[in-house]
N, C-alpha and C positions, 0 to 999 in steps of 0.2 A: 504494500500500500504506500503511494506518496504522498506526502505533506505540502499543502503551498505552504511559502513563506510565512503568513499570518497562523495557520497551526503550528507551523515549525516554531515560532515567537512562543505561542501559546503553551505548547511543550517543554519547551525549554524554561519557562519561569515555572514548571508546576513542579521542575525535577530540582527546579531551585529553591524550590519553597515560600516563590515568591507570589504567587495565586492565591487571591482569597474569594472564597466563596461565601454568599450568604447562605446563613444556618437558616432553615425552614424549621420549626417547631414541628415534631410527629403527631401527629394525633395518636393519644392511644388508647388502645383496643380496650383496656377495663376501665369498669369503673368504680366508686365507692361503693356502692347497692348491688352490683353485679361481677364477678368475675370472666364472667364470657370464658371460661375453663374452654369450649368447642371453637368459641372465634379465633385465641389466642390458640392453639395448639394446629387450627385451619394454617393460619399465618404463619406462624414456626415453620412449618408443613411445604407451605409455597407462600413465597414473601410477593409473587404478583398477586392474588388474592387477597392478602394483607392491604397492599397499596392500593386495590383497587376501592376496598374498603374503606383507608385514611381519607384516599382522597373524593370520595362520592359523600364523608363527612361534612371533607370540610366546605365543598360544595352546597351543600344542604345547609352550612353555617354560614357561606359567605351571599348567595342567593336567598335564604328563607326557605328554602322549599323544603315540605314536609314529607314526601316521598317518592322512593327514587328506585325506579329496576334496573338491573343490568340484565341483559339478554347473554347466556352462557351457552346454550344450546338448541337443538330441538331432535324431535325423531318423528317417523314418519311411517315407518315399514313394521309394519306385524303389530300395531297400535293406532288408537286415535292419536293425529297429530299430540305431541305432548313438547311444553315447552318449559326449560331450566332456565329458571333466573336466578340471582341476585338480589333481595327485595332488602332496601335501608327504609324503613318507614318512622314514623312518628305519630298514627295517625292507630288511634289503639282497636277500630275496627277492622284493624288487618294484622292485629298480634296474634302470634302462637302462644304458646303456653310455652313453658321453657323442658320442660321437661317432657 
């Protein structure tokens, strides 16, 4: 792979230590009331999952919106269409039960 001059710059202050990045605050996955024991262990598990998670948060924090699907899948063959999401809600007529 080759570098233009401007990544080659960029490389070179990062091996120098002179790059600073902004720290982003994580969102994290427990909370006081809950441990999310299956969130945190999802996440461990696969850190894109994880992020996909932090950040449909903090979306949800920085728009207001109270809830949010991700589309992960679907099937089609030898079933009624069936679809895998992702569901962040806030909206306690779409809560599970935790257990």
């Amino acid at each position: 792979m080759e570098l233009n001059q401007s990544d080659e710059r960029v490389l070179e202050n990062w091996i120098a230590g002179t790059v600073k990045a902004e720290i982003v605050p994580e969102v994290p996955l427990v909370d006081a009331e809950y441990e999310n024991d299956r969130l945190v262990l999802l996440a461990a598990e696969s850190p894109t999952l994880g992020q996909m998670v932090r950040d449909t948060l903090a979306e949800m924090d920085e728009y207001g919106d109270s809830h949010h699907a991700i589309w992960l899948g679907s099937f089609e063959v030898g079933r009624p269409r069936t679809q895998v999401q992702l569901v962040i809600t806030q909206n306690p007529d779409l809560w599970v039960d935790e257990d």
